[in-house]
N, C-alpha and C positions, 0 to 999 in steps of 0.2 A: 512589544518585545519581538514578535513574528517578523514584523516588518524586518527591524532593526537587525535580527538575524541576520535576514536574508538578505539585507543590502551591505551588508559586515563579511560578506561571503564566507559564512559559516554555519554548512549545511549542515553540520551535527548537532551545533546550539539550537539551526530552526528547526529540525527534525523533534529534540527532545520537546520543542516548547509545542509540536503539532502533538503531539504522542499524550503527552498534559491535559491537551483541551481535549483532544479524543477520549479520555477514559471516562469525560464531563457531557458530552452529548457527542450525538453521533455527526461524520463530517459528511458535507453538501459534496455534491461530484465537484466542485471546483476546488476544495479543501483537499481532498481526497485526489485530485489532478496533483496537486502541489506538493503533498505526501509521499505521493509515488515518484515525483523526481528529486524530493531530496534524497531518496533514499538510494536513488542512483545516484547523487552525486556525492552522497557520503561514503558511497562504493559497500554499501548493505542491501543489495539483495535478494539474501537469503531471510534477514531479519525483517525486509518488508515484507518480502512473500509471507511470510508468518502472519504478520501484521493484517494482513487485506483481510487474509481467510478467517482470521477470528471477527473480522469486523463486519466480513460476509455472516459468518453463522450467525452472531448476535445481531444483525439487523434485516440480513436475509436479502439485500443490494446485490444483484448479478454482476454488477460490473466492480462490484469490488472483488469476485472470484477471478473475473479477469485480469484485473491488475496485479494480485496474488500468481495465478497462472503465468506472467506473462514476466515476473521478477524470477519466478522460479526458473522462466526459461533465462534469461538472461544471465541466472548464477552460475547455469551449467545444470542445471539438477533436469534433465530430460524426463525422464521417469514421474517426478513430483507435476514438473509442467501439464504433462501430457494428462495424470489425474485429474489436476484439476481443468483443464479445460475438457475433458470428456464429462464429467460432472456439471459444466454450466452448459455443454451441447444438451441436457437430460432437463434442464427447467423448462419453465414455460418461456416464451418471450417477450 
């Protein structure tokens, strides 16, 4: 059904059916690469930035702070942005 979405060019169908399998196990960086462009191409976000940073806290993945961070900037939310990536400048590396 992922595939299918996605070659049906209907980023909000692949989006929901990523969002699915996320709540069931946590996604690979390459799932996770794929996540954060639908969410740009569903033109959400704000609702992805949400999205990273909970999947950051629950699995504790630096670079899903950054994808979080980095949707934040692209919504406009400067402020939220600049949070969180001051927050993953503070981890280890």
């Amino acid at each position: 059904m992922l595939r299918l979405a996605t070659l049906a060019d209907a980023p909000a169908i692949a989006l929901a059916a990523w969002l699915s399998r996320a709540k069931q196990a946590p996604l690979n960086p390459a799932q996770a690469a794929e996540v954060f462009t639908l969410f740009e191409l569903a033109a959400q976000p704000v609702q992805g930035s949400r999205f990273f940073e909970r999947q950051f806290r629950i699995g504790g993945d630096a670079g899903l702070l950054d994808q979080a961070a980095l949707l934040a900037a692209h919504a406009g939310d400067d402020q939220r942005a600049l949070q969180l990536y001051t927050e993953r400048a503070q981890l280890k590396p």
